[in-house]
Steps between C-alpha positions, in 0.01 A plus 500: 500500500804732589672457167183529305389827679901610422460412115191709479676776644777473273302507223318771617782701545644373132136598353500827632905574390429397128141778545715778633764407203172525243416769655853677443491413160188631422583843661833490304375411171209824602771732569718411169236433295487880315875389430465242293366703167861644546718175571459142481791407728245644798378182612921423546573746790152368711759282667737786558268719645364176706852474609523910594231431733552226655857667615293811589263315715824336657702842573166608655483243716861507579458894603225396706691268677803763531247757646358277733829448644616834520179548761556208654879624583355825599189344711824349713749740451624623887426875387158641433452613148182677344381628124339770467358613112511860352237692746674329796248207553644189653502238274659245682671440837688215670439367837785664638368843413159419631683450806721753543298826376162358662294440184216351696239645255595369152473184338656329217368599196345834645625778313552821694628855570823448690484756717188435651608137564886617691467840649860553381595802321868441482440164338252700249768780448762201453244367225487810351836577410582160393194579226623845418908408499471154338780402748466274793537674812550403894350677775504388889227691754342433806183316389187598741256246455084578532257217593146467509465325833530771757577245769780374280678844488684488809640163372630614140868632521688772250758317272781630332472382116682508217343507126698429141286614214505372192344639138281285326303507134196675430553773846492204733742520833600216693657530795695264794484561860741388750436542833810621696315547881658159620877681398409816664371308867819324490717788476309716746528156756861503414568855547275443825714233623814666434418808657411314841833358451662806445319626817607205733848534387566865582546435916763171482677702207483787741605312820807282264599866432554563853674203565766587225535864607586382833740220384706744304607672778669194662608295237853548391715563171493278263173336632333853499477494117200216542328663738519831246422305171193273756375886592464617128324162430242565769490896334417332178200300619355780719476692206357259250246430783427880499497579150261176412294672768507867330432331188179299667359809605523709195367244253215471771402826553767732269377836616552417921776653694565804205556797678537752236691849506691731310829271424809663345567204267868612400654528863325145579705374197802645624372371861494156415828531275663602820354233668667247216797674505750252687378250206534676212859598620589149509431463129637847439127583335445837490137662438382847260139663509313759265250620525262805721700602754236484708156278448258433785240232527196398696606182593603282787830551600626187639332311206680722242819434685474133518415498148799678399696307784467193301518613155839654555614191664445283252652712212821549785505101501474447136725805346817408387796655719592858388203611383232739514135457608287784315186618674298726269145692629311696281105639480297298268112550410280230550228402198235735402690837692436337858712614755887430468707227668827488572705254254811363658729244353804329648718367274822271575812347303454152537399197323141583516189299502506183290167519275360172658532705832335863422149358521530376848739705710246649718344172572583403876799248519583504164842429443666631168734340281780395628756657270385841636790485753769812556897490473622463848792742428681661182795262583281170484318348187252321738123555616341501767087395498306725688281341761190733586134398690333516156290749678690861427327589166166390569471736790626745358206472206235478794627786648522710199118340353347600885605843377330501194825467321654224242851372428671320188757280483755544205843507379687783370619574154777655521631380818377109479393497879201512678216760466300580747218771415308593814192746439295675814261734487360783755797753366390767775884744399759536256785699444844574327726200375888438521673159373628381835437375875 
């Protein structure tokens, strides 16, 4: 009974084959009938065009396949990505983007307006552009998200996302979403973590300290030189402790502690260059300045001098011996006639900034290229590596960014060293110039 009922299915299947092949025939012979008062080799490219088809009807099928997989990759990609047509209506979305921008009221297959679907208007903006420029673009905000269950709100949390746009045919836009939240919690529990480390370390560094001073004084020659070199070890930490602290607190709140006055910015420079003195000495590293003889402004004075503190250090350390470090200040006008700022660059002799370094030397502990080393003395063809907390440059940018300033990392032209361009506003006085401190 089984094989009978699968014969007759096989030759219902065969039956119906051979009809749609009649049935091709037919419509073939319709469509080239008007051709064949012209030609009597029509009836010889019926096969051809068969043979057209039936390729046509297989590349179809293979693009439907290819498209199908394509979704399927995006339906499980581990980023969210969405569609969106000409007038901004979504099209599509994976289940990724459903979850992270809280698309609770569309469906698949519902078509529309973007905007009222994500309440979003840097992710429409982003869209936008990417229409207007034909270029993909990248944009990371603070996403806030809305939700129609009011007890629900309390529960929903901000994320920190980051789009990639992407120009498609016909004004389409599609767009992937990565959400970067999880990175940012880990870094604020590191930087957490660290700082109540920092904190518990400051009293045994403090009482070790006091230990060493009093050991010095009864510890004799040559055993004294341990007891010195164990006391600028326990310096060292103290101040790593300290300026991981400082840093903390102005990435957390940049704006706290800034007690702003009048500041004569070219007798701090020469300040701190007294200050740095004894070092620069040892390297025989001499300093010049131009610039207004006198320029004031409405800053916070132990900020500025910390920031100048360590920017002078480090271009002491990494100047070649015999050489000058050139400190140049001059007025500049800010974009669309705002109020000035004062410009200030430091530029030293040395090997510079290697270009796999420039885009990260104000990131906390990161450590340079080891080539960028100084000649010990003019008598010696070997280096020295500098060993630093990592910490010096990015303070210096907080400090500089709590006053509404910016600073640039660069190498020099002419002299092949570092550049350091330093720009603060709040100019409050300005006078004559001379070429020298």
């Amino acid at each position: 009974m089984l094989i009978l009922g699968f014969l007759l299915g096989l030759a219902v299947g065969a039956i119906f084959w051979v009809w749609q092949q009649v049935q091709l025939n037919r419509y073939l012979e319709k469509v080239l009938r008007p051709l064949t008062a012209h030609s009597s080799d029509v009836a010889l490219l019926i096969p051809d065009l068969r043979h057209g088809i039936r390729l046509f009807v297989q590349q179809r099928q293979q693009l439907q396949q290819l498209l199908q997989t394509y979704e399927d990759l995006l339906e499980f990609a581990p980023v969210g990505y969405l569609q969106v047509d000409e007038e901004n209506q979504l099209l599509w979305c994976n289940e990724q983007a459903q979850k992270m921008l809280y698309l609770q009221r569309w469906q698949p297959g519902q078509v529309r307006l973007l905007l009222e679907l994500i309440r979003s208007y840097e992710l429409d903006q982003l869209i936008g552009q990417t229409r207007d420029r034909q270029k993909s673009q990248v944009k990371e905000w603070v996403f806030h998200p809305s939700c129609e269950d009011v007890t629900a709100m309390s529960e929903v949390k901000s994320l920190m996302l980051q789009a990639t746009s992407l120009p498609l045919p016909l004004g389409q836009v599609g767009v992937f979403i990565e959400n970067h939240q999880p990175v940012v919690d880990i870094n604020k529990a590191r930087e957490r973590a660290f700082s109540d480390l920092a904190h518990e370390l400051r009293t045994p560094l403090t009482s070790i300290r006091l230990v060493v001073e009093t050991l010095q004084d009864r510890v004799k020659p040559p055993l004294d030189r341990w007891v010195n070199r164990l006391l600028q070890e326990v310096d060292r930490l103290i101040h790593l402790v300290q300026s991981w602290l400082d840093l903390t607190q102005l990435e957390t709140n940049p704006t706290i502690e800034l007690h702003r006055q009048s500041v004569e910015v070219r007798s701090l420079i020469l300040s701190v260059w007294e200050t740095l003195t004894p070092l620069a000495q040892q390297h025989q590293i001499e300093i010049t300045y131009s610039g207004p003889d006198t320029v004031s402004i409405n800053a916070d004075e132990s900020r500025i001098y910390q920031v100048f503190l360590n920017l002078l250090d480090n271009s002491i350390k990494y100047s070649s011996p015999n050489t000058t470090i050139v400190i140049e200040a001059k007025i500049v006008s800010e974009h669309n006639n705002q109020e000035p700022v004062l410009q200030i660059n430091i530029i030293d002799s040395g090997t510079g900034f290697s270009q796999a370094d420039l885009p990260h030397v104000f990131e906390r502990f990161y450590r340079g290229d080891q080539s960028r080393s100084r000649i010990t003395s003019s008598q010696s063809h070997s280096t020295t590596t500098i060993v630093g907390s990592g910490l010096g440059l990015a303070i210096v940018r907080q400090i500089v960014l709590a006053h509404g300033g910016c600073i640039k990392a660069m190498n020099h032209p002419h002299t092949g060293g570092a550049w350091l361009q330093v720009e603060l506003p709040g100019v409050v006085a300005i006078s004559s110039s001379q070429d020298y401190i």
